[in-house]
C-alpha positions, 0 to 999 in steps of 0.5 A: 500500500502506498501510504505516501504523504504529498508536499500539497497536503499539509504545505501551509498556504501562509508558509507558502507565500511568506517562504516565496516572498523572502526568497525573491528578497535581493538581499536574500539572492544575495546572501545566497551568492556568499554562501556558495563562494565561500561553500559556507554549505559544505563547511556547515557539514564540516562543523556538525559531523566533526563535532557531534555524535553520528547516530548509529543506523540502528538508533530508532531515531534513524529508523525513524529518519529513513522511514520519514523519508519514504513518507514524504519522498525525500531522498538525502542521505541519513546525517542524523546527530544527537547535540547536547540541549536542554529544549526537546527539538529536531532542527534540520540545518544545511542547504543542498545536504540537510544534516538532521540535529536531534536534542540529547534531551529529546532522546534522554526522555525517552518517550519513544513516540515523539522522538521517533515521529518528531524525527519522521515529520523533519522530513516534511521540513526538508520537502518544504524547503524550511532547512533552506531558509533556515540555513539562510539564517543560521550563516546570518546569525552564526557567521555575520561576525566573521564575512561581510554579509548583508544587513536584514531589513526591518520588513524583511525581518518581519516576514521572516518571524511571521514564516517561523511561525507559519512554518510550524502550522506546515510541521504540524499537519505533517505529523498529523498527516504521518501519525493519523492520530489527532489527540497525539498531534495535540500533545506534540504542540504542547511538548517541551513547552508545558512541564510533563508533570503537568501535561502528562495529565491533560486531557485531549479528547472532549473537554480538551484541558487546554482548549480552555486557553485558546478560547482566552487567546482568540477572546482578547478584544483588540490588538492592544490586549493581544500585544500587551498577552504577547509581551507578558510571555515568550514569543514562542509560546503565545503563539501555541493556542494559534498552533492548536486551533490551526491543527483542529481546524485542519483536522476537522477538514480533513480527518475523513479524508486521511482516516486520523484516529481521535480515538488514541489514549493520551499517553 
């Protein structure tokens, strides 16, 4: 049976067009220039496989890394590394040879499931073209000390915080998408980001624990209290309630379609 998952059926249309809309940036082309005279791509794998710990090919988090790339149809070679970090994160980092970093922590505790489908759904990110965006970053942020390299500009940098948002709401339709299982779709948003003493209690089926929260979130009444919510926390985590009524918003059109389970326990 051919169980692959299309790059059309969980592309945000927001990531899409915001992806594009950077990419056509002349200083974007520009940095992009630099980093191919200066093989900044190959030096970028230098760094990581010299040091950082290769995953053996029996690591259930390479297993998990190939069969994410029959999933989506990727084909690259398996540059899967563990790195000491204390969030529980996969980043894929590189342009033309994506190199897969898996959190030391994420691997520590040992929830087998989400390591092995946060691994998997890496694969979605490779499909969608987010390593090369990010790579695009990460040169900017790690080697802008060192060369020359093109200023951001204020609206540039703008769009391209909108897409790393956007970007999650593509990751979470792809681990919906690979995992047909709604409820543990909805932990993995919360994941790493709510204490598991806590979360390990939730609830995500009917009277869905947090759900009670994005109602809060999308109840502020104008722009001024969603900004004043917006810097009393972390960025990153304001933007959870969105990621959650995104995902069910997506289910809800979907579910049928793709056969996603609601039934699983949340364990």
């Amino acid at each position: 049976m051919d169980n692959r998952i299309l790059l059309q059926e969980y592309l945000h249309p927001t990531d899409r067009a915001l992806s594009q809309r950077i990419m056509e940036f002349p200083v974007i082309k520009q940095l992009l220039n630099i980093i191919f005279e200066k093989k900044l791509d190959a030096v970028n794998y230098y760094l990581y496989n010299s040091s950082c710990i290769k995953l053996p090919g029996e690591h259930p988090a390479v297993k998990a890394f190939q069969d994410g790339k029959r999933r989506f149809g990727i084909n690259t070679a398996d540059h899967v590394y563990v790195v000491r970090s204390y969030d529980f994160d996969v980043r894929i980092v590189g342009y033309t040879e994506p190199v897969v970093l898996v959190s030391s922590r994420l691997i520590e505790e040992n929830d087998s499931f989400l390591l092995k489908e946060r691994v998997a759904t890496s694969l979605a990110a490779i499909s969608a073209g987010h390593h090369k965006l990010e790579f695009l970053l990460w040169i900017y942020e790690n080697f802008s000390g060192m060369i020359q390299l093109p200023v951001l500009s204020t609206a540039l940098t703008g769009l391209i915080s909108e897409w790393q948002r956007s970007r999650q709401y593509t990751l979470d339709r792809a681990f919906l998408l690979y995992t047909g299982n709604y409820l543990m779709t909805k932990k993995n948003i919360l994941y790493g980001t709510i204490p598991y003493s806590i979360l390990k209690n939730f609830n995500f089926g009917g009277n869905d624990t947090y759900f009670l929260q994005v109602c809060d979130f999308y109840r502020q009444n104008n722009l001024v209290d969603i900004a004043a919510s917006v810097f009393s926390v972390l960025q990153h985590e304001i933007w959870i309630p969105a990621r959650y009524k995104e995902i069910q918003t997506f289910y809800q059109g979907g579910g049928e379609k793709h056969g996603m389970d609601m039934q699983h326990s949340n364990n």
